[in-house]
C-alpha positions in Angstrom: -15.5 11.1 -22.4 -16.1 14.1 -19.8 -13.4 16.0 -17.9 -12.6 14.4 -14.5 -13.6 17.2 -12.2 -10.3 17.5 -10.3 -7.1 16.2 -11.0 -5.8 15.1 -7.9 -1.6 13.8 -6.7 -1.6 11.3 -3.4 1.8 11.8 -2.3 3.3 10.0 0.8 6.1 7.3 1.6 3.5 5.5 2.8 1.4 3.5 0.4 0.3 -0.2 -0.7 2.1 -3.1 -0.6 3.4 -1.5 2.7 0.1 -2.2 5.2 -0.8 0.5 7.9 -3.5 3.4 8.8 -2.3 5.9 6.1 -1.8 3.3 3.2 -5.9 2.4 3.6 -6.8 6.1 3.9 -4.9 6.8 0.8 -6.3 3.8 -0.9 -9.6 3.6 0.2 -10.1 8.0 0.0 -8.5 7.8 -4.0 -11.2 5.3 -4.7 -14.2 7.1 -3.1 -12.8 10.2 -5.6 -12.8 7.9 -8.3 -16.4 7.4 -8.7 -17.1 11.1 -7.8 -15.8 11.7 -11.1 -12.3 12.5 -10.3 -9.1 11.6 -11.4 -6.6 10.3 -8.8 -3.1 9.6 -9.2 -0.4 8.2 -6.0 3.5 9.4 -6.4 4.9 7.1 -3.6 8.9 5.1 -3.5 9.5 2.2 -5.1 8.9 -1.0 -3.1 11.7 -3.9 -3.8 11.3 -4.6 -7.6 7.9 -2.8 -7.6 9.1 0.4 -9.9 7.7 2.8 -12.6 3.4 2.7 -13.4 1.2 0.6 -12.1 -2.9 0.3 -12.0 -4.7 -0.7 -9.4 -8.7 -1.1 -8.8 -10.9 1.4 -10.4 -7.8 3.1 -12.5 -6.0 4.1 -9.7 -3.0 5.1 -11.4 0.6 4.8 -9.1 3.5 6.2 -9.8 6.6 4.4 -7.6 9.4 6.9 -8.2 13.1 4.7 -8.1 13.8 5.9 -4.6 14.6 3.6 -2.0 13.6 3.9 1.6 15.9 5.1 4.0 14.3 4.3 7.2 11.3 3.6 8.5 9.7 3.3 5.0 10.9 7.2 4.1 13.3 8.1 1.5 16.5 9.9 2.4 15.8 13.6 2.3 17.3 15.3 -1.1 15.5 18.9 -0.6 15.8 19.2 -4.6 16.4 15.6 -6.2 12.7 14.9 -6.4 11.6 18.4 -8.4 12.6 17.1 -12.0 10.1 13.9 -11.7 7.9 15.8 -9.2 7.3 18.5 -11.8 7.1 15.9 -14.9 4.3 14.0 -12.9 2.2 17.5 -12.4 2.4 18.2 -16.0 1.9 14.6 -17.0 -1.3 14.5 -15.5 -2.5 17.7 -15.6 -3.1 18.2 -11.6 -4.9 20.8 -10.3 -4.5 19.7 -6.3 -1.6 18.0 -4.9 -2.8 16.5 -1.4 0.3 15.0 0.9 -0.3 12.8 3.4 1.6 12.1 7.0 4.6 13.9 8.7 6.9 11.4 8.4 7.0 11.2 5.0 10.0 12.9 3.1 8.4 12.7 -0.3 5.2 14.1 1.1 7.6 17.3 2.6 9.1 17.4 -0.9 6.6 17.2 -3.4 4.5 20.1 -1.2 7.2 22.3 -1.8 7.5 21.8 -5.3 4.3 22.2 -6.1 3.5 25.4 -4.6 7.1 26.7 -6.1 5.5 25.9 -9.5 2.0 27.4 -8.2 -0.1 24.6 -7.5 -2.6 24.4 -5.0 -1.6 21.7 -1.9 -3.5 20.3 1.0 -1.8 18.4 3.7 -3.2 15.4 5.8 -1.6 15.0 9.1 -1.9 11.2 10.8 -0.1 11.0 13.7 0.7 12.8 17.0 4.0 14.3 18.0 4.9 15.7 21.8 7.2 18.8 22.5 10.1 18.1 24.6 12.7 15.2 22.4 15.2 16.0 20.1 12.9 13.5 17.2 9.4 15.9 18.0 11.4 19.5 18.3 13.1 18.4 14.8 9.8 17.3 12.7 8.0 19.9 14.3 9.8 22.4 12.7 9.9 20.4 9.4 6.4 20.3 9.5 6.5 24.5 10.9 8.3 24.7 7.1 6.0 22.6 4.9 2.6 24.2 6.6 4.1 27.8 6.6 2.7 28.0 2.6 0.0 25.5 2.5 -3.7 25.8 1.3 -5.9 23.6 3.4 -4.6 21.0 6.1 -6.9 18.2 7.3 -6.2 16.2 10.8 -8.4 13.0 11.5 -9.3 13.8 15.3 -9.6 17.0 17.0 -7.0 16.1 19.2 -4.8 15.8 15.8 -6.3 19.3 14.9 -5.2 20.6 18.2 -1.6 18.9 18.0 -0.7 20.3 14.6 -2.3 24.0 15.1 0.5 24.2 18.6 2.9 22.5 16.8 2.9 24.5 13.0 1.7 27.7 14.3 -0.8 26.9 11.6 -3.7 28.9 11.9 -6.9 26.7 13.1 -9.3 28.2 10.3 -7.2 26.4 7.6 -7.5 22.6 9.1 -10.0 20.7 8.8 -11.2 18.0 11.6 -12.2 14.5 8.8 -12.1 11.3 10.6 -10.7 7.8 9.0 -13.6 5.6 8.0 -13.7 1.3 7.7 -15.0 -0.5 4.7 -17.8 -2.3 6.7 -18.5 -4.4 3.7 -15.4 -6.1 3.8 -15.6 -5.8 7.6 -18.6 -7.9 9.1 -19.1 -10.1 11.6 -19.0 -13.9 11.9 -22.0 -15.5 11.0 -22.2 -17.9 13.8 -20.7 -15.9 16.8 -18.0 -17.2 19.0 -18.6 -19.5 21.6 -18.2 -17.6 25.1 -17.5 -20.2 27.1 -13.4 -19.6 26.2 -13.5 -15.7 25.7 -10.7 -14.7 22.7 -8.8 -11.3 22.9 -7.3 -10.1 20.3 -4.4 -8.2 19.4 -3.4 -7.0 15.9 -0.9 -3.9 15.9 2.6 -3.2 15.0 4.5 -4.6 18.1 6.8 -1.4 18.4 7.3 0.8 21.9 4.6 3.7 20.4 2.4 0.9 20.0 2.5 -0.3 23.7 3.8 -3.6 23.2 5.9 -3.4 26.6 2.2 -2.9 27.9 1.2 -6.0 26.7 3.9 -8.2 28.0 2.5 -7.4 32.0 -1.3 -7.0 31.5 -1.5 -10.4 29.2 0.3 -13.1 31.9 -2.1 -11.0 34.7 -5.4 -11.8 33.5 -4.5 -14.9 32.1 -3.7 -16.0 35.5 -6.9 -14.3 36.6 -9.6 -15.9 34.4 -8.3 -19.5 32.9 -10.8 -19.2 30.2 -9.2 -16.3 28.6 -6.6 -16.5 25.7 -5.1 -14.0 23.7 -4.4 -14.3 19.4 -1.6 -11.3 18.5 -1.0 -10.6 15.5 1.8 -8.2 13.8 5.1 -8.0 14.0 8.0 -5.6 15.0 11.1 -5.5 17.3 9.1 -5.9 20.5 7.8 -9.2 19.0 10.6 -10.8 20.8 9.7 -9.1 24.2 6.3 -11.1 23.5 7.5 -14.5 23.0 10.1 -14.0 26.5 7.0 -13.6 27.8 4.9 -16.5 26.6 7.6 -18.8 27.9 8.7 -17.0 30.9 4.8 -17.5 31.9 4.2 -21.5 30.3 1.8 -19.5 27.8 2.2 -21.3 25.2 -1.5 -23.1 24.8 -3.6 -19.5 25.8 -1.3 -17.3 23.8 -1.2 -17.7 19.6 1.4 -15.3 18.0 0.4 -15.0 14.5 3.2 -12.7 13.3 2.5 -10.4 10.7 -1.4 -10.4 9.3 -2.0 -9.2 5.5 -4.7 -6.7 5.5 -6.7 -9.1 3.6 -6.7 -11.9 6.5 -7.6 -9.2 9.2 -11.0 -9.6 9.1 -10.5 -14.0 9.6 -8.5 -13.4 12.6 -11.1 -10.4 14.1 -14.0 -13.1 13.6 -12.2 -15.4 16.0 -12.4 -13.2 19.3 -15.2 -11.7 21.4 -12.7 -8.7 22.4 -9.9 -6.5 20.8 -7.0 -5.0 22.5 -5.6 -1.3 21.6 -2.5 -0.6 24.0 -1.1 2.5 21.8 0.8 4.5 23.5 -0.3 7.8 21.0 -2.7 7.1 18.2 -4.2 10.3 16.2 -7.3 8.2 15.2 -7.0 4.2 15.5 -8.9 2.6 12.4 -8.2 -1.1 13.9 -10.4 0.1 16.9 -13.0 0.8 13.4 -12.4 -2.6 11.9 -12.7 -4.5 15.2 -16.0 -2.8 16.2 -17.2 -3.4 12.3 -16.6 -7.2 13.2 -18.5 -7.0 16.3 -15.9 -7.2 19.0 -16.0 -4.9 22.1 -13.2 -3.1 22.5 -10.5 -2.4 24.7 -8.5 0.5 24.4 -5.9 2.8 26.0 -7.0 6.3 26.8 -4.6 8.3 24.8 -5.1 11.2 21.5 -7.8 11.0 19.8 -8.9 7.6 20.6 -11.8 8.6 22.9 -13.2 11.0 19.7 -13.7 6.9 17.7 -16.5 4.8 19.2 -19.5 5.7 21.3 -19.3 4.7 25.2 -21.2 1.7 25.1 -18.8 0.0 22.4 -15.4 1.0 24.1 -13.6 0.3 27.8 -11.1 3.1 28.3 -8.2 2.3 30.3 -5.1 4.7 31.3 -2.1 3.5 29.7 -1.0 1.6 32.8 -1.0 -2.5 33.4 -3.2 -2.6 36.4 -5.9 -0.1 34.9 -6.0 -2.0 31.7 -6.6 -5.6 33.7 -9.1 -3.8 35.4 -10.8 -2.7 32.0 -10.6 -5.9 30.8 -12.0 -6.9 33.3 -15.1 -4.7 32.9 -15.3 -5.5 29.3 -15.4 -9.3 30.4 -18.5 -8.9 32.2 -20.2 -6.6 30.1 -19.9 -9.1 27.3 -23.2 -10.7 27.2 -25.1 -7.5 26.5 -22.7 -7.2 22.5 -24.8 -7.9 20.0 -22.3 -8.1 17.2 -25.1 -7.5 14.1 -26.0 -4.3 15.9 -22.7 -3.2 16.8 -21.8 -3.5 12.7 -24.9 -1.8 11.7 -23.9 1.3 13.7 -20.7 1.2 12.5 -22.2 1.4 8.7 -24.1 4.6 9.8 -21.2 6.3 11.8 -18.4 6.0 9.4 -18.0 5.8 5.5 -15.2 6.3 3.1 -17.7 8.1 0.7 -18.9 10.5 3.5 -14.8 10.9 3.8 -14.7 11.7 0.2 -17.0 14.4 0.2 -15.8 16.0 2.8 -12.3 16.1 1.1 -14.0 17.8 -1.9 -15.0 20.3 -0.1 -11.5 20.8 1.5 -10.1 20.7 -2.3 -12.6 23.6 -3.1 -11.9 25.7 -0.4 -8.0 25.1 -1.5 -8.9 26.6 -4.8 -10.6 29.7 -3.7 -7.1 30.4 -1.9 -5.2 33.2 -3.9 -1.8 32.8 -5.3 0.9 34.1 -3.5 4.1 35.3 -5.5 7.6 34.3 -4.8 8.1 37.4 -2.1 4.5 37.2 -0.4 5.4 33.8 0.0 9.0 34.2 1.6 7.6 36.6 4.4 5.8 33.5 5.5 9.0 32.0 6.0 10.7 34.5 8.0 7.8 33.9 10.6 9.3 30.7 11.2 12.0 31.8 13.4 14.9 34.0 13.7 17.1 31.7 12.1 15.2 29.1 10.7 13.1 31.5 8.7 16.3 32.6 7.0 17.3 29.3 6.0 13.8 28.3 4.8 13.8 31.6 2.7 17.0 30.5 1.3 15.7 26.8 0.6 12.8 28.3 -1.3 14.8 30.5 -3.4 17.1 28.2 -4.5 13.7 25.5 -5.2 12.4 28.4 -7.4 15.9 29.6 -9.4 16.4 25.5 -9.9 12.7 25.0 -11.0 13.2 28.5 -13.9 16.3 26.2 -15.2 14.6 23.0 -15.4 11.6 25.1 -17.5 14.5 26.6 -19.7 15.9 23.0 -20.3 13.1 21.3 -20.8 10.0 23.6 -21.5 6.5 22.4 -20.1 4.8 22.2 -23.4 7.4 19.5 -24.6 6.4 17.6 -21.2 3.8 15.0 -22.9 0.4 14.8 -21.4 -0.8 11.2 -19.8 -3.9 10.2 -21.7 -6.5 9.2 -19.4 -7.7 5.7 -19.5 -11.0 4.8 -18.8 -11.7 1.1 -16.8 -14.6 -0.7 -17.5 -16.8 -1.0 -14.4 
């Protein structure tokens, strides 16, 4: 049996059954590492009854840790409850990189400081976009200022991300890496009869939350209904603005041109993408928007709302760009409506094949990884002078956080000493 090259942790709140962005790019990245000869494991929280070890495709090995989300899909921060099981996981399996994924995530936050207490190398992926000026963005920014203040390598998916989390860490831009998400455009193809234009289908499958733009949607979808009467809309997701939608439908006798499919399992996304001609993005922020990938994979031309790193995704000729207003999206609709003749969905997927792939994702990451392990390792006093950097008093406190991480992380090796910490034998899947 030969030695995986790496031994790599996924750690994030975010992760299957839970659907979204970062749960695919977790999934689809571990298996792409897989059959570079890697191992991969995932530390993420337990989902409802869904606790201790489980294996998924290609021996994908998951470890849901018996913590509950809090909010939002994150576990309530503990600072220190998560370095026993943290540290017994990196022994376990032998890891040599421990890669986090997404600022929201409190495990991710967690486990990065644990592992580099104990020495490891760690590279963080940052997914989202976060603005200056609230209470919610001058908090996590900060967090993040803490986490990133003693990290290897970082990785953003659009430059626009790269740009948002150098102002916002203070990290410095040589250490973060620009990798883009990627679609599985096998799964991902278009309809083999196309559509029938003579009632053109928009669709909409998103999260129906405020960052999302749902509130956009409720005024630009009555307007150009009522502007071309052989338009109707399928949505499909769910959220608290789902309500908002439905007002909507009835407020506006809707009811026949608008279909509200509720919330879509990943595995049905690709039935309900077949069905339109165009797809709707009305996010409000979006680091890198891989439904705008999946949709253009399927054939559809989109439509989407200028905003982060959105204009970075799809070439001009497969993307209307509207501001995030209601009249300028009607208008790009509108422009996508008569432009709609010249799509030639086979095309559009076979450029999509080319542009983007989860393996050429993988690679890249290696590289990342390597460049991680080149980095030198810091002891306990280089690496609290990065801390007092962070801020007059902030720095202080995250000095004092990481002493106390180290001192508890000395007992737990006199309690319990690494080499009685059994190794995980590694089990190999038939292919």
């Amino acid at each position: 049996m030969a030695e995986p090259k790496l031994r790599v942790l996924m750690v994030s709140d975010f992760f299957f059954p839970n659907f979204g962005g970062v749960e695919n790019h977790i999934y689809y990245l571990s298996q792409c590492l897989l059959k570079l000869g890697h191992k991969v494991v995932v530390m993420t929280h337990a989902y409802g009854n869904r606790t201790g070890v489980r294996y998924m495709t290609g021996g994908l090995k998951v470890y849901y840790v018996p913590w509950r989300p809090f909010v939002m899909q994150t576990t309530f921060p503990t600072v220190y409850g998560t370095l026993p099981i943290v540290r017994t996981i990196l022994r376990r399996e032998r890891i040599t990189v421990v890669h986090g994924h997404q600022a929201f995530s409190t495990l991710c936050h967690e486990a990065l400081m644990h592992a580099r207490t104990m020495g490891y190398r760690v590279v963080f992926t940052d997914h989202s976009l976060y603005g200056f000026a609230d209470v919610g963005s001058i908090h996590m920014n900060k967090v993040l200022q803490f986490t990133l203040a003693d990290i290897d390598q970082a990785i953003c998916v659009s430059h626009t991300s790269k740009e948002n989390t150098v102002l916002r860490s203070g990290l410095s831009p040589a250490k973060v890496f620009m990798i883009p998400n990627a679609v599985d455009t096998a799964m991902f193809k278009p309809a083999s009869v196309r559509p029938s234009t003579d009632v053109i289908t928009i669709v909409v499958i998103s999260r129906l939350v405020y960052r999302k733009g749902a509130d956009l949607l409720v005024e630009v979808i009555p307007e150009v209904c009522r502007l071309y009467p052989n338009v109707r809309f399928v949505v499909g997701g769910d959220g608290p603005k789902h309500v908002r939608l439905e007002e909507m439908r009835e407020k506006h006798s809707l009811q026949d041109r608008v279909e509200m499919l509720g919330a879509v399992p990943h595995s049905r996304v690709r039935s309900v993408l077949v069905t339109g001609h165009i797809f709707l993005n009305s996010s409000l922020t979006e680091a890198f928007c891989i439904a705008i990938l999946e949709a253009a994979s399927c054939g559809l031309l989109t439509v989407s709302t200028r905003v982060g790193g959105v204009p970075e995704v799809l070439p001009d000729d497969m993307v209307v760009l509207a501001e995030p207003d209601p009249d300028d999206m009607v208008r790009a609709i509108e422009k996508a409506i008569s432009i709609l003749p010249s799509i030639n969905p086979e095309e559009m997927h076979n450029r999509m094949k080319k542009l983007y792939s989860w393996q050429d994702v993988a690679k890249r990451t290696e590289i990342v990884y390597d460049r991680a392990l080149k980095c030198s390792n810091r002891n306990l006093l280089e690496r609290l002078s990065r801390f007092l950097s962070c801020g007059a008093w902030a720095g202080k406190v995250f000095c004092m956080v990481m002493i106390i991480d180290y001192l508890l992380w000395r007992l737990l090796q006199l309690l319990q000493p690494d080499d009685d910490i059994e190794e995980a034998p590694d089990i190999i899947f038939c292919k």
